[in-house]
C-alpha positions as CSV (number, residue, x, y, z in Angstrom):
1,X,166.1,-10.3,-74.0
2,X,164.9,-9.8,-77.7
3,X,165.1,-12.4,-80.0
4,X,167.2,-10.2,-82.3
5,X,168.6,-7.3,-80.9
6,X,169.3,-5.4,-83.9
7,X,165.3,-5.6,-84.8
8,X,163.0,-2.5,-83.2
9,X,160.5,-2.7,-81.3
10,X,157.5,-3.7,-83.4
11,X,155.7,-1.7,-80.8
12,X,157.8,1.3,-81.1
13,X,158.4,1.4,-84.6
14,X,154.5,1.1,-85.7
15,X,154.1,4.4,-83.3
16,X,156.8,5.9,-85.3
17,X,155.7,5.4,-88.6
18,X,151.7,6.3,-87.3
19,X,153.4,9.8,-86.1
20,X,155.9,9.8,-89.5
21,X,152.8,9.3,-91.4
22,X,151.1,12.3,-89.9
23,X,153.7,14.5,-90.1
24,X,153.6,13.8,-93.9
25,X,150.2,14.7,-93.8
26,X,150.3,17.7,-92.3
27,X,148.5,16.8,-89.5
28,X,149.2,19.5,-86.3
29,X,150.8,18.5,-83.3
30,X,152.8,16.4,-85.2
31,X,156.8,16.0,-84.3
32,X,159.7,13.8,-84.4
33,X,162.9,13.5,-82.9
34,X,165.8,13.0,-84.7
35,X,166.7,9.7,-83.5
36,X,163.5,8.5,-84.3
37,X,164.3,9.6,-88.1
38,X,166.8,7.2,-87.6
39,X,164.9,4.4,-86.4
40,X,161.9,4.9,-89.3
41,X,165.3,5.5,-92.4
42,X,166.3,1.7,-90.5
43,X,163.1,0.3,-90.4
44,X,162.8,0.9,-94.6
45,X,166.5,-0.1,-95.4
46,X,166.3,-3.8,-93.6
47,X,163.2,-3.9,-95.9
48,X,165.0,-2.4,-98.6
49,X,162.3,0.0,-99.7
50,X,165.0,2.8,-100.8
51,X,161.9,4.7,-102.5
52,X,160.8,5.1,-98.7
53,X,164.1,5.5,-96.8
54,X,165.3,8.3,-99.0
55,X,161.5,10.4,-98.5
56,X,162.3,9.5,-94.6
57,X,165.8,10.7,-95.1
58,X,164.8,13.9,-97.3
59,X,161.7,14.8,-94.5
60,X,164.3,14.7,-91.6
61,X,166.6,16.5,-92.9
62,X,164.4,19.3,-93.3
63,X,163.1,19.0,-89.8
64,X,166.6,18.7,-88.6
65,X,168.6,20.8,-91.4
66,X,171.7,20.7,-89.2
67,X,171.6,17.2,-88.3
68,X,174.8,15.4,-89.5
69,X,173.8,11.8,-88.3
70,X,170.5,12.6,-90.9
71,X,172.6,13.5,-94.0
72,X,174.5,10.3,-93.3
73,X,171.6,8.3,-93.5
74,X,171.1,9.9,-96.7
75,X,174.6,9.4,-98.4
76,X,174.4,5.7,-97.8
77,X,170.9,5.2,-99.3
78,X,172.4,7.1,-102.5
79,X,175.3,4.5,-102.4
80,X,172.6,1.9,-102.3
81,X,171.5,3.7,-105.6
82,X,174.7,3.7,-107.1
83,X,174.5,7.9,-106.8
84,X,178.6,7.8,-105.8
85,X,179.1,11.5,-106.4
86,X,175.6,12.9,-105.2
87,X,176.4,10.6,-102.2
88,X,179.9,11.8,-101.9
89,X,178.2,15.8,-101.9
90,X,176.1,14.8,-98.8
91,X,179.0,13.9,-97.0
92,X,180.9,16.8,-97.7
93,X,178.0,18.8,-96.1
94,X,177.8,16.3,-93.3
95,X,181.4,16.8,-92.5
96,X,181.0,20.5,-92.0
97,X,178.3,19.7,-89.7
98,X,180.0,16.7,-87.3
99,X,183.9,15.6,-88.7
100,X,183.6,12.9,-85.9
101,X,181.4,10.5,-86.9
102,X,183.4,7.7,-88.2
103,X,180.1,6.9,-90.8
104,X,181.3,9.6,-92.9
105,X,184.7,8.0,-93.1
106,X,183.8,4.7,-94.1
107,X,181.0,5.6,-96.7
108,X,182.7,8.4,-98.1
109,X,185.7,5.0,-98.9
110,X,182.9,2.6,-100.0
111,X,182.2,5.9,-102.5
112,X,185.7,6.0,-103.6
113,X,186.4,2.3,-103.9
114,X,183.1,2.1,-106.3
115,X,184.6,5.0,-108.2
116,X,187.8,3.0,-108.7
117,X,189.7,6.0,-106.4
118,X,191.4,3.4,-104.3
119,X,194.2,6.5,-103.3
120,X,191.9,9.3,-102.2
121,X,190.0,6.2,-99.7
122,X,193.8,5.5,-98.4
123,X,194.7,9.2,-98.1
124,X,191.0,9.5,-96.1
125,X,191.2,6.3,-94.0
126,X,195.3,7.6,-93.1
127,X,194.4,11.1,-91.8
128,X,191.1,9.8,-90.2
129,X,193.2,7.2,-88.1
130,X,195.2,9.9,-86.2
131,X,191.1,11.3,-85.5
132,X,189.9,8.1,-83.4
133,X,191.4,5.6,-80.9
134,X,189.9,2.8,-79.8
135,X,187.4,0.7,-81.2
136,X,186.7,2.9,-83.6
137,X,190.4,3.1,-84.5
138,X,190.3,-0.2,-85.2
139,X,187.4,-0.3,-87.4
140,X,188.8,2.4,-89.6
141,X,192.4,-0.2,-89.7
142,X,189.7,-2.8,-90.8
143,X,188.7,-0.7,-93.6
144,X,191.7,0.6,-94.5
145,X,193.4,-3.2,-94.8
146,X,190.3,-3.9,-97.1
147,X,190.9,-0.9,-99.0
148,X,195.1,-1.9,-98.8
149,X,193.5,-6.0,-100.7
150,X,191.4,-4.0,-103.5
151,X,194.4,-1.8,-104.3
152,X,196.5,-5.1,-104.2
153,X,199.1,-3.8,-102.0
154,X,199.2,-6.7,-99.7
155,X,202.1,-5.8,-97.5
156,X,200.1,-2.7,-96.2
157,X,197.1,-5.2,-95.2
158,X,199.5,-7.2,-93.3
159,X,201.0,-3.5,-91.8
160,X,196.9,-3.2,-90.8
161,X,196.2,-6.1,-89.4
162,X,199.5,-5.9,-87.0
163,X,198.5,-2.4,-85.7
164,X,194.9,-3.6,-84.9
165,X,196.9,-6.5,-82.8
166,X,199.1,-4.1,-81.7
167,X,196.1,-2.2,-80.1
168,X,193.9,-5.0,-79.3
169,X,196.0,-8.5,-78.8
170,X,193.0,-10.9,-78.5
171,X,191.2,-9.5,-81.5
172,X,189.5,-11.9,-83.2
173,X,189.2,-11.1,-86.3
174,X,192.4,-9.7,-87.3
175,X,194.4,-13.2,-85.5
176,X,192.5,-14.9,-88.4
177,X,192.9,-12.7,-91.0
178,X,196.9,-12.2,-90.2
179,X,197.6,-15.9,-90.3
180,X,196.4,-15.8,-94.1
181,X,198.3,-12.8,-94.7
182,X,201.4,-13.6,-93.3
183,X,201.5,-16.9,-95.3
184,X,200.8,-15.0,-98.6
185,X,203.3,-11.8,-97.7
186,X,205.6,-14.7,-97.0
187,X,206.5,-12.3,-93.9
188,X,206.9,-15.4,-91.5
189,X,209.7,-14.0,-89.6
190,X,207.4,-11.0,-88.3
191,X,204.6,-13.4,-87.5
192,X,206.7,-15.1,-85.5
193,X,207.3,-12.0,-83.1
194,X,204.0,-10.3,-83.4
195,X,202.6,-13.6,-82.0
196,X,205.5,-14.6,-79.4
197,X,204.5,-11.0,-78.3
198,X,201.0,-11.5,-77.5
199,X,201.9,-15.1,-76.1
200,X,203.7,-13.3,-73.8
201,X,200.9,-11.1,-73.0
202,X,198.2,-13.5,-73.4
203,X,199.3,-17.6,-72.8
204,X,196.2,-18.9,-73.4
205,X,195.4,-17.2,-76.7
206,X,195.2,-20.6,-78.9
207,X,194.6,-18.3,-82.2
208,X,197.6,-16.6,-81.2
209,X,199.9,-19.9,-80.6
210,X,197.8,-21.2,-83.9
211,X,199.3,-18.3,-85.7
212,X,202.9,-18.9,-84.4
213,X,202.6,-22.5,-85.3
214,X,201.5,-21.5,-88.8
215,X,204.7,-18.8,-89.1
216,X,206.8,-21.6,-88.4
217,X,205.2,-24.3,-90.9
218,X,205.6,-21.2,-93.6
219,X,209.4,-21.7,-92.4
220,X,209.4,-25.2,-92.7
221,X,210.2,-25.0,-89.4
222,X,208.1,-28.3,-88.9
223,X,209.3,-29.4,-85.1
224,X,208.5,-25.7,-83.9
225,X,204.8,-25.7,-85.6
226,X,204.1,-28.8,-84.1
227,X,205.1,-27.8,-80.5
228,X,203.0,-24.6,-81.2
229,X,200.1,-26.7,-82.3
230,X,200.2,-28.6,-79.4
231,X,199.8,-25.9,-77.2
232,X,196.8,-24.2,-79.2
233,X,195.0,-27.8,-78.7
234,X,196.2,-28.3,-74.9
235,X,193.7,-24.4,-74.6
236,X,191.3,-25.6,-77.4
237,X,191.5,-29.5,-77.3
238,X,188.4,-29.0,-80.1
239,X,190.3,-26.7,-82.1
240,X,190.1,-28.9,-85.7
241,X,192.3,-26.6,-88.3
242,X,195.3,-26.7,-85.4
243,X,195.3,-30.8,-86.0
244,X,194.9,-30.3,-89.5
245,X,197.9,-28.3,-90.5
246,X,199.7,-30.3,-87.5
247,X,198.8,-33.4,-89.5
248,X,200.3,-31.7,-92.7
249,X,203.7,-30.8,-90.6
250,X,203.9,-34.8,-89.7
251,X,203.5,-35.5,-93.2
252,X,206.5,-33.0,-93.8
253,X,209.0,-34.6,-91.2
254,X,207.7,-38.3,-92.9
255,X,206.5,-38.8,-88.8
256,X,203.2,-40.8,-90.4
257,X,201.9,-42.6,-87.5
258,X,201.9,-39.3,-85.9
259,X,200.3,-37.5,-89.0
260,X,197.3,-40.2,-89.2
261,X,196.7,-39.5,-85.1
262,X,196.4,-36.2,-86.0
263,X,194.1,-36.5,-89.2
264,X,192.1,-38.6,-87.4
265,X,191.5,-35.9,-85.0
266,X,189.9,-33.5,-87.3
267,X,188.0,-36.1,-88.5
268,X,186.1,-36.8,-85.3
269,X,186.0,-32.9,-84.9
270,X,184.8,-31.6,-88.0
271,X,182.3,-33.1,-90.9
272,X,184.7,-35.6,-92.9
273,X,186.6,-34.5,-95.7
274,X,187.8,-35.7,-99.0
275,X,191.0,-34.2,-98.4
276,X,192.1,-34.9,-95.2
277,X,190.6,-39.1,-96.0
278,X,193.3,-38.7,-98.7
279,X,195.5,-37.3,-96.9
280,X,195.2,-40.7,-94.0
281,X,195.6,-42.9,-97.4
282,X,198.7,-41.3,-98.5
283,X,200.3,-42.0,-95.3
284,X,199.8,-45.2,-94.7
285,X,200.5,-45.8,-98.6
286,X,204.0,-44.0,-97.3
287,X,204.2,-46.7,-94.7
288,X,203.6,-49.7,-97.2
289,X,200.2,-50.3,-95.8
290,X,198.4,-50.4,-99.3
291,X,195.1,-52.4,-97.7
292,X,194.7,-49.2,-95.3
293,X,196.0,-46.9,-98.0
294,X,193.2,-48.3,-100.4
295,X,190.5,-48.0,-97.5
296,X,191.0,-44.4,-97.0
297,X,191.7,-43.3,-100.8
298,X,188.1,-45.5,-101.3
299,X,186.7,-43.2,-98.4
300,X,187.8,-39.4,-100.2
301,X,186.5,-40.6,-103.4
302,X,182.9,-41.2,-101.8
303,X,183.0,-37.6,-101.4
304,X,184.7,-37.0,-104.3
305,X,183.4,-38.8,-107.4
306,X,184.6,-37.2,-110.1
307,X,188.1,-37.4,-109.4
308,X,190.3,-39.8,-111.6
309,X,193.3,-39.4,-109.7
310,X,191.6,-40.9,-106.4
311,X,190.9,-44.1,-108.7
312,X,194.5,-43.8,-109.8
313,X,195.6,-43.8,-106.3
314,X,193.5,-47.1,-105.7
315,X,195.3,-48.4,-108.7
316,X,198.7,-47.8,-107.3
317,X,198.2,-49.6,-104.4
318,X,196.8,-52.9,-106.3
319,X,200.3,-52.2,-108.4
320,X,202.4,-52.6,-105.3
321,X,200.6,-55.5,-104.3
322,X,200.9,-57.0,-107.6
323,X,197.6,-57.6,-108.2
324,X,197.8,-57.0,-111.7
325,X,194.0,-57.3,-112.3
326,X,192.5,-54.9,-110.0
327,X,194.6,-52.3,-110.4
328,X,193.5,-52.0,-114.5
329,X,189.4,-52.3,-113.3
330,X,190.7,-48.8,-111.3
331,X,192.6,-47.1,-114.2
332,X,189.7,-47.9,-116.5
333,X,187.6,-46.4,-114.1
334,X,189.7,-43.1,-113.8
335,X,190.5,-43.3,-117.7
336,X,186.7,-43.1,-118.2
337,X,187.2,-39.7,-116.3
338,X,189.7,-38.5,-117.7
339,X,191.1,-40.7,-121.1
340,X,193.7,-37.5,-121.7
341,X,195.8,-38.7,-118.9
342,X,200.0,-39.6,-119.8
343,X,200.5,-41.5,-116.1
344,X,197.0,-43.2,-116.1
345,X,197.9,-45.1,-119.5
346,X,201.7,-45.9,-118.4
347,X,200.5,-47.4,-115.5
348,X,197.8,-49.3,-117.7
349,X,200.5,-50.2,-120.0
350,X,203.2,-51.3,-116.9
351,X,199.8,-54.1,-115.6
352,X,199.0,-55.1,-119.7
353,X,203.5,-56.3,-119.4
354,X,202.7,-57.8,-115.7
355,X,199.5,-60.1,-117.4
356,X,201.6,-60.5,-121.1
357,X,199.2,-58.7,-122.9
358,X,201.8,-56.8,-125.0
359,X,199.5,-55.5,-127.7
360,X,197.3,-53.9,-125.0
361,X,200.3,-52.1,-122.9
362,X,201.7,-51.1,-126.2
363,X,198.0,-49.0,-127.2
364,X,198.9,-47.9,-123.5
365,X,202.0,-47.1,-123.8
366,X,201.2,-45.4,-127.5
367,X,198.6,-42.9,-126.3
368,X,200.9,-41.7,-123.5
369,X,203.4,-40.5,-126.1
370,X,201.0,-38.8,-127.9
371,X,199.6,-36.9,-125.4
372,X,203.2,-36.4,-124.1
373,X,205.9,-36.1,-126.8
374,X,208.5,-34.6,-125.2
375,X,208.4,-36.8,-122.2
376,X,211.1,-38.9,-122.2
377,X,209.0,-41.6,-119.9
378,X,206.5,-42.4,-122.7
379,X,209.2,-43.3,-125.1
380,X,211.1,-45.3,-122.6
381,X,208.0,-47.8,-121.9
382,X,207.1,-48.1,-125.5
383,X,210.2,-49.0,-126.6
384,X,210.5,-51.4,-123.8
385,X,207.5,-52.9,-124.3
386,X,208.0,-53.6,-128.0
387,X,211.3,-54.9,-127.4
388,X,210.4,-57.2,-124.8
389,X,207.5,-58.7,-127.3
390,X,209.8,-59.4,-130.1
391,X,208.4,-56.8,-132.5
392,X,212.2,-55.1,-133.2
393,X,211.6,-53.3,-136.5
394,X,208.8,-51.0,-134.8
395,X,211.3,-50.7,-131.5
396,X,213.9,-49.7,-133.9
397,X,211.6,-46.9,-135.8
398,X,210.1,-45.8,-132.1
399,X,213.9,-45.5,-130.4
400,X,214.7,-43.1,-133.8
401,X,211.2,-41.3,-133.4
402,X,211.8,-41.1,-129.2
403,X,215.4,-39.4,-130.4
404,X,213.7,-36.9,-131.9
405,X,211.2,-35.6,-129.9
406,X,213.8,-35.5,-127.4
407,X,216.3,-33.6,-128.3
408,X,218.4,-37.1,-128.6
409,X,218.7,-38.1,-125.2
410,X,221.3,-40.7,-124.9
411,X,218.9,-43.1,-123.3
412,X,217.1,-43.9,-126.8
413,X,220.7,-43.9,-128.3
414,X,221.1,-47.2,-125.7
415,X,217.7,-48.7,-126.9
416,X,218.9,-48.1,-130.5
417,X,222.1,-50.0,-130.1
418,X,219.6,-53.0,-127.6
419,X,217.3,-53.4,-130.6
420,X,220.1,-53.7,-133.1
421,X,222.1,-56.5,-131.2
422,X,218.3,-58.2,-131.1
423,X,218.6,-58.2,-135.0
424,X,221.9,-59.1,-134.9
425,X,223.0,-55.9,-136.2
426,X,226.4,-56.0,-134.0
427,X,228.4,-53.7,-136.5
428,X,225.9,-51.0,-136.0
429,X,225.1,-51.7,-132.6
430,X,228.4,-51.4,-131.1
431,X,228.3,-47.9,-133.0
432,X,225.3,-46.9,-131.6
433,X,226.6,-48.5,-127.9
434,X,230.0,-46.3,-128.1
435,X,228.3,-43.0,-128.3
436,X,225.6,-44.0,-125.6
437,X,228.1,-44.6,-123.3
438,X,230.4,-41.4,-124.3
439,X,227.5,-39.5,-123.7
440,X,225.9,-41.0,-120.7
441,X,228.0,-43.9,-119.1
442,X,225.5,-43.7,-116.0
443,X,222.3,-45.0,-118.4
444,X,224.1,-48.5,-118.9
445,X,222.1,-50.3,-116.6
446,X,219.1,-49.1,-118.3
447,X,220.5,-51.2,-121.7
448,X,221.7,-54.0,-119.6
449,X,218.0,-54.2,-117.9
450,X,216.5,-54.2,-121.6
451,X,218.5,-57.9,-121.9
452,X,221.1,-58.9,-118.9
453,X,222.2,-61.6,-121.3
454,X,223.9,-59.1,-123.3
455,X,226.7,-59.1,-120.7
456,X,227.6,-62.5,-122.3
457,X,228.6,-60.8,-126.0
458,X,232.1,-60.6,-126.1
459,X,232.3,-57.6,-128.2
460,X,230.1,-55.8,-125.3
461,X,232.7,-56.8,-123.1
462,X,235.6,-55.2,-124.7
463,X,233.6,-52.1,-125.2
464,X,232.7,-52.3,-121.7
465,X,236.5,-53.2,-120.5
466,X,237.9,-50.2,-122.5
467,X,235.4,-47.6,-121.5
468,X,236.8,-48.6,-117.7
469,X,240.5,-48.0,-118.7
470,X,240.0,-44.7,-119.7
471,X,238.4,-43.7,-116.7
472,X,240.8,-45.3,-114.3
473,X,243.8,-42.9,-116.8
């Protein structure tokens, strides 16, 4: 067997080009056959010497004036050139000659599609499919699908790619390509048959039950994928993406045990990923295990360096564990990333209140509102913060600021009336306290977290008492 089977004979060909070089200088006796044309045109496009190939192309078609297979040749060494139309001339006068040589079909559509004719290559590529069956059939429904993506009409790709499986069940390359397409068509429901159909056909087809499980996971039809999934692994036990997505269906039906079995899979199958690490840590972050969470989030940003939000992620976790400490060595290191981040500095801000560093949270808390104005989360901590440091004349002028970027959401109304009982402002507060709670009752326990004590004010009280008659009327 030859080393690469779509190479010549180096034996063969250097006879070739000793006889082609003879014929080109006139020596007598000399002759070639028209498949050996081919072979020398070959031989100079896989060493892309166009200059040669064409001469090749140009002297065999004068030997063999009527040879189609010659003038084929010739068209696609124009298309190398970039000589569409000339190109397009040669196969007209090919296709007088032979109309069954699917070559013609497919470079006369490379010609088109370079031209920007995308609907004269679907007219040709339509009539020519009711010229061929078989394989070749299915090489023009290739063509035409890739013709179908450059014109952007992605339903008629998806149309493509089911006839081919129509024709030709285990086939390869379309059970790939439809999985994408039925995702992106959102045409689930038809992915489901086609594939149930050749699962009927063909039960040990794990691209096939892959492709099912994938119609269902488009679904969210998590339970089904999974059971799907399993069956494409029980045929391919190696088969990494069908644990991957399996992992991601898990994740879906908050099954995490199950999801990190899975993950952990592909991991042992394939070369390790950033993703699928962070992925493991997210579920076991889910499942309260911050250590193993931490481990795993450490592990994805190995691979992945220049990510903040993997840092931010290790930062969480310290958070939950209340280690206060850590957790701001880990935003630093993902606000040295990326400083222009709203959540990194709130979280920054939440550890500075956990130590008693107000001054630092309040920077925090400060740059997350300016990067965020309209965000009513910014405001909330700021204000907070302020008010729980004692600093009540810049809460105040924050809670009147926060009411204006906001469009006066009746949380800052709440502060207002908080910061004004802290400065024994009661006559105003209570002002303030009576619209908050006309507007948004529900927010109370935001104003009573500020300062529970506040329960204790009689005047609060009566508000309090009255606003519950009403409702009970």
């Amino acid at each position: 067997m030859q080393e690469n089977p779509y190479r010549e004979d180096r034996e063969l060909i250097r006879e070739l080009l000793r006889q082609y070089e003879n014929l080109k200088n006139g020596h007598s006796h000399s002759f070639i056959e028209e498949d050996a044309f081919e072979k020398i045109i070959d031989h100079y496009q896989e060493r892309e010497d166009l200059v040669r190939a064409m001469e090749a192309a140009e002297i065999g078609s004068e030997q063999f004036p009527y040879s189609s297979l010659l003038l084929i040749k010739k068209a696609d060494i124009l298309l190398a050139y970039r000589r569409y139309k000339e190109a397009l001339d040669v196969l007209e006068q090919a296709s007088l000659l032979d109309s069954t040589d699917i070559n013609l079909y497919i470079l006369k559509t490379d010609a088109y599609l370079a031209l920007d004719q995308q609907e004269k290559a679907v007219i040709l590529l339509e009539e020519a499919l009711s010229l061929f069956e078989g394989e070749e059939r299915i090489e023009l429904l290739f063509e035409l699908a890739d013709v179908y993506d450059d014109y952007e009409d992605f339903d008629k790709v998806f149309d493509c790619l089911k006839l081919i499986l129509e024709d030709d069940p285990n086939n390869e390359e379309a059970l790939y390509k439809i999985c994408f397409w039925t995702d992106f068509t959102g045409r689930n429901e038809e992915g489901i048959r086609l594939h149930q159909s050749i699962i009927d056909e063909y039960p040990y087809n794990e691209l096939a039950w892959f492709n099912l499980a994938a119609a269902y996971q488009g679904l969210k039809l998590y339970e089904k994928a999974i059971d799907a999934y399993k069956y494409a692994i029980t045929i391919e036990e190696k088969f990494d993406y069908a644990y991957r997505n399996m992992g991601d269906a898990y994740i879906r039906l908050r099954k995490y045990k199950e999801a990190i079995e899975a993950l952990e899979k592909v991991n042992e199958l394939a070369k390790p990923e950033d993703v699928i690490f962070e992925a493991i840590g997210y579920c076991y972050e889910r499942m309260k295990n911050h250590a193993q969470a931490r481990f795993y989030y450490r592990k994805a940003s190995h691979l992945r360096q220049d990510d903040s939000k993997l840092f931010y992620k290790i930062a969480c976790t310290y958070y939950n564990e209340g280690n206060w400490a850590a957790c701001i060595k880990q935003l630093e290191t993902a606000l040295k990333i990326h400083r222009l981040q709203p959540e990194y500095n709130l979280l920054a801000g939440e550890c500075k209140i956990q130590l008693g560093l107000f001054k630092d949270a309040i920077q925090y808390f400060t740059n997350a509102v300016r990067l965020r104005p309209k965000n009513a989360g910014g405001w909330e901590a700021l204000i907070r913060c302020l008010y729980k440091a004692g600093f009540y004349e810049e809460a105040l002028e924050q809670t009147q600021s926060a009411l204006y970027a906001t469009n006066s959401k009746p949380l800052f109304i709440f502060y207002k009336a908080a910061v004004l009982f802290a400065t024994v402002k009661a006559k105003e507060a209570i002002i303030q306290l009576e619209l908050a709670m006309e507007k948004a009752p529900r927010l109370l326990k935001k104003f009573v977290e500020l300062n529970p004590a506040i329960l204790q004010n009689q005047q609060v009280v009566d508000l309090l008492a009255r606003f519950k008659r009403n409702k009970s009327i």
